[in-house]
C-alpha positions in Angstrom: -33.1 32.2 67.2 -29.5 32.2 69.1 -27.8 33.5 65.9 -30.5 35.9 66.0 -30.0 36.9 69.9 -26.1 37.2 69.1 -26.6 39.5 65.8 -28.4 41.9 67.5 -26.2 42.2 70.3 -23.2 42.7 68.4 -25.2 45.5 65.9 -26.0 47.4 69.5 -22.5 46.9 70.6 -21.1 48.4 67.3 -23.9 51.7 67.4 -23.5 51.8 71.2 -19.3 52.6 70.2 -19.6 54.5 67.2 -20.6 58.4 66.9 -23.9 59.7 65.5 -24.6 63.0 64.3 -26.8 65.0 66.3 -30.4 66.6 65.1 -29.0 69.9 63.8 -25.9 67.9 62.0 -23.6 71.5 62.9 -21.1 68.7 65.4 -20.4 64.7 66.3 -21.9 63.9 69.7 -19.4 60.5 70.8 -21.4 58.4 72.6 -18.0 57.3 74.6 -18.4 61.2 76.1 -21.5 59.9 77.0 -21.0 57.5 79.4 -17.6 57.3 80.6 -18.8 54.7 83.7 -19.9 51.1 83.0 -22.7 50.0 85.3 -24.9 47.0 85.3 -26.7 47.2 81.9 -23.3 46.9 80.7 -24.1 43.8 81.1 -26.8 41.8 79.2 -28.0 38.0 79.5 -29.5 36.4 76.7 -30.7 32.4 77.1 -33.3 30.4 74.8 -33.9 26.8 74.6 -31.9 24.3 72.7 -32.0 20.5 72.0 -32.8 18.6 74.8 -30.7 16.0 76.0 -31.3 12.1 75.6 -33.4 11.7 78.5 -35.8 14.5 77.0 -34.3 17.2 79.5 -35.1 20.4 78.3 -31.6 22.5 77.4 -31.1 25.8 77.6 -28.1 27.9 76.2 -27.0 31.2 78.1 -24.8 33.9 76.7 -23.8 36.8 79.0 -22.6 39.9 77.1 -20.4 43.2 78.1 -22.1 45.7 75.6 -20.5 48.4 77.5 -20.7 51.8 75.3 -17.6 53.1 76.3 -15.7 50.1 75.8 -14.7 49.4 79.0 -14.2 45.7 81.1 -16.3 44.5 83.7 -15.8 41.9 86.8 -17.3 40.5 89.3 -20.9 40.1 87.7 -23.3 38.8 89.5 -26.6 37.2 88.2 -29.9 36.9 90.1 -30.5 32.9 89.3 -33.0 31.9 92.0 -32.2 27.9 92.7 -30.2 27.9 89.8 -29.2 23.9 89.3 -28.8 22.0 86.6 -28.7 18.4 85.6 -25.6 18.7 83.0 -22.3 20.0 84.6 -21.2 23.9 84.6 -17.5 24.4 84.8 -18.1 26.3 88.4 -14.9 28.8 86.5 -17.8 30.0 84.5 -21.1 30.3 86.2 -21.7 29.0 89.5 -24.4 29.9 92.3 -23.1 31.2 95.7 -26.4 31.5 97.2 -29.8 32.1 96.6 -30.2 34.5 93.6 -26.6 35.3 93.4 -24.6 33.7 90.8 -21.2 34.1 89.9 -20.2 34.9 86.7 -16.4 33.8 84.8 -15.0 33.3 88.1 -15.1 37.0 89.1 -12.6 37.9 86.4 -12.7 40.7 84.1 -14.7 40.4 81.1 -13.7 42.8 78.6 -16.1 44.7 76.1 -17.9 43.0 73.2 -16.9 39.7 74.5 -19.3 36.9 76.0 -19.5 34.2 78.2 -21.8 31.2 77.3 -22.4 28.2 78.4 -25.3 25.5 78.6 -27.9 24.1 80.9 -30.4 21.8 81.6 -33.4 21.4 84.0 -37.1 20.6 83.7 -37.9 24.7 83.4 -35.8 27.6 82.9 -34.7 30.5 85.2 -34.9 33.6 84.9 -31.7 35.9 85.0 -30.6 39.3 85.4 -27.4 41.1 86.5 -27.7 43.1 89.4 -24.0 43.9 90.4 -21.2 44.5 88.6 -17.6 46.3 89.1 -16.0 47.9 86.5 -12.4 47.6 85.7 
């Protein structure tokens, strides 16, 4: 199902930065024209359960993606997380909670387009996450 997740991000990435022809087919529209600004859904997170550890504590693996059409890099991403804690340790570099719902994500640092960030959890029940605030580079 991860594989899955990941394959279909990178075929959006690779439409999102490639041109199409438009309904008449008489010129190129570049999606790049498009959208010149990165904004928050530049940003996706992806997360699905994986093997749980010894003591039968549910996993979870998260992957958070820049899809950004224009190819541009993003920072400063923050995550709404709720409580976010978990019982296996998160290099705080990578994803850390300031407060609640607010989430840090690679240390503030830019995140270039088409790359990801992932990294693995583990509580009795998942949380929900979505990027609400990004800056772009």
């Amino acid at each position: 199902m991860e594989k899955i997740i990941f394959l279909i991000i990178v075929c959006f990435v690779f439409f999102m930065t490639h041109a199409y022809a438009t309904e008449d087919s008489t010129h190129l529209v570049s999606l790049e024209n498009m959208s010149k600004r990165c904004n928050r859904n530049s940003v996706v997170v992806s997360h699905g359960q994986t093997h749980p550890l010894p003591n039968h504590i549910p996993t979870y693996t998260v992957h958070i993606t820049n899809i950004c059409p224009s190819r541009c890099s993003v920072y400063g991403i923050h995550v709404k997380c709720g409580w976010f804690s978990s019982t296996r340790l998160i290099n705080p570099k990578i994803f850390r909670r300031l407060g609640y719902n607010d989430c840090l994500v690679n240390n503030g640092h830019v995140l270039p387009a088409g790359r990801t960030v992932s990294f693995m959890y583990s509580n009795t029940y998942t949380y929900p996450m979505d990027v609400f605030k990004v800056s772009c580079a």
